[in-house]
C-alpha positions, 0 to 999 in steps of 0.5 A: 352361928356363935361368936366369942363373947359377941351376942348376936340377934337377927330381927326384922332385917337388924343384925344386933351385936352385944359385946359381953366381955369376960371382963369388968365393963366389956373391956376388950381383949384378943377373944372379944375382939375378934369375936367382934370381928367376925361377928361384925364381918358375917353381918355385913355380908348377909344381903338380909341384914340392913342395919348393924346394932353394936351394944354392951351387955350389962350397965357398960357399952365398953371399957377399952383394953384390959388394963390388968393383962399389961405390965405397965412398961415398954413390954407391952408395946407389942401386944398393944400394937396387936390389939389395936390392929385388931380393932382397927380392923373392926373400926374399918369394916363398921365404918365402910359397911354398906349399910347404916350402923348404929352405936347404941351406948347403953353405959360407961363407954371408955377408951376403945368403947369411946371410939366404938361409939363414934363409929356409928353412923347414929350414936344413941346414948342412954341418959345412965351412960358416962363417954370418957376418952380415957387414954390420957389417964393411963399416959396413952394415945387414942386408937379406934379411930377417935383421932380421926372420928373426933375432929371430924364430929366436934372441930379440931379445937374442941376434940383437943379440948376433949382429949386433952383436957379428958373429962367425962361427957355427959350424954346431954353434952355428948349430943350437944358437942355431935359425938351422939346423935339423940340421949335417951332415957333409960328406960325407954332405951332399948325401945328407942333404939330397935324403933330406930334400927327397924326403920333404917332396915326399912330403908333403900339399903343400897343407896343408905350405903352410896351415901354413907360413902360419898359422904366419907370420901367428900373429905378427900375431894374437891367440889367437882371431883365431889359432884361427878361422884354424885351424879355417877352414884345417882346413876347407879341408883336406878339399878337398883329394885328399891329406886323402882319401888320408890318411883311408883310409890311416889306417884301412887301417893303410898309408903314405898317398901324397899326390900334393900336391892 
C-alpha cells in the first residue's frame, strides 16, 4: 500500500515510516498528515509489525506547518484548527499504539516536528539534528501534544523555560533534559536506529504495549487504583504465548524468541 508523501517499509517485524513532504524540511499540510495517518493506523493494526519508526526524509525530521499557505491574520484560525485536529489524531494513535514507537530525529525538528519527536516512546536524535519548539517565533501556541508531553518529560518549570524562552536544543542537551532518549552519530544513525527497532520488535510485544498503558494512565491514579491495575495487567499477561516462551526459556537458561502473541 502507498501513502501520500509517507514512505513506508516493513522489515524484520518494523514498520518504518518516512515523512517526505512535498515541502522545504517535511513540513506538514493536509496530504502528509493524513497520509501519516493512515500510514500510521495500517501499521498499527497489522499483528505482524512490532514496533513503529517515524522519520524524515532528507536533512529534516519535520518542520510543522506550512508556514506559506497562511495569511497571517485571523483568516486562518479555521484551517489551523483543522490542521491541528489532523495531527492530533496521529499524535493519539502513536501515543496508545499497543506497541513500542520510536521517533528516529534524523534532522531539523520544529514545531510539529517538535512534538512528533516526543511522541516516541524512544527519541533517537542524530548528532546533525536542531529540536526547536518554534511556535513562539510566529506568536502560536503548541499543539501535537508538547504541552503535555513537554512537562511531563522535563518538569513544569523547565518545559516553561523551553517554550518560553524557545531556544534550539542541541541533541546533547535534548538527551540531558529527557526530550531524547540516546544522540547519535551521524553516521552511525540509521544503523543505530533499525539495531534498536529489531530488538524491541524482538520483544514480548503485548506485555511492551500493557506497560507503555499503565505507564500513561499511572498519572490519572492513585497508588492502589495503580497497583490493582498492575496485578490485573500481569494477570492478563500469562495468556499470552510469548509469557509461555519466556517461561521456558528462563529455566533452560536460553534467549526467549517471542513471536509477539
Amino acid at each position: 500500500m502507498t501513502y501520500e508523501n509517507v514512505a513506508v517499509r516493513r522489515e524484520n517485524g518494523v514498520a518504518y515510516l518516512t515523512m517526505e513532504g512535498a515541502n522545504a524540511l517535511n513540513a506538514l499540510d493536509d496530504a502528509t498528515t493524513d497520509g501519516l495517518m493512515a500510514a500510521v493506523t495500517d501499521a498499527v493494526e497489522d499483528d505482524n509489525v512490532r514496533c513503529l519508526v517515524l522519520t524524515g526524509a532528507g536533512d529534516a525530521f519535520g518542520a510543522g506547518a506550512d508556514l506559506a499557505r497562511f495569511d497571517g491574520d485571523a483568516s486562518d484560525a479555521p484551517e489551523l484548527r483543522r490542521l491541528a485536529s489532523a495531527l492530533h489524531d496521529v499524535v493519539l494513535q502513536l501515543h496508545q499504539a499497543p506497541k513500542p514507537v520510536v521517533t528516529a530525529v534524523n534532522g531539523v525538528a520544529a514545531g510539529a516536528g517538535f512534538s512528533l519527536a516526543l511522541v516516541g516512546d524512544v527519541v533517537l536524535v542524530s548528532e546533525d539534528a536542531a529540536l526547536s519548539y518554534a511556535y513562539p517565533r510566529v506568536g502560536l501556541t503548541g499543539d501535537g501534544g508538547s504541552t503535555f508531553f513537554l512537562p511531563r518529560l522535563v518538569g513544569l518549570r523547565t518545559a516553561k523555560e523551553i517554550a518560553l524562552l524557545d531556544g534550539d536544543l542541541t541533541p546533547e542537551e535534548a538527551v540531558d533534559l529527557n526530550v531524547a532518549t540516546e544522540a547519535v552519530p551521524a553516521d552511525d544513525f540509521d544503523d543505530r536506529v533499525t539495531e534498536l527497532a529489531e530488538r524491541l520488535a524482538d520483544g514480548p510485544t503485548k506485555a511492551f504495549g500493557a506497560t507503555k498503558r499503565l505507564m500513561t494512565e499511572s498519572f490519572e491514579r492513585s497508588l492502589p487504583e495503580q497497583l490493582a491495575a498492575e496485578t490485573e495487567a500481569m494477570a492478563d499477561a500469562t495468556h499470552t504465548e510469548d509469557y509461555a516462551r519466556g517461561h521456558a526459556a528462563f529455566f533452560e537458561k536460553s534467549d526467549p524468541d517471542f513471536v509477539g502473541k
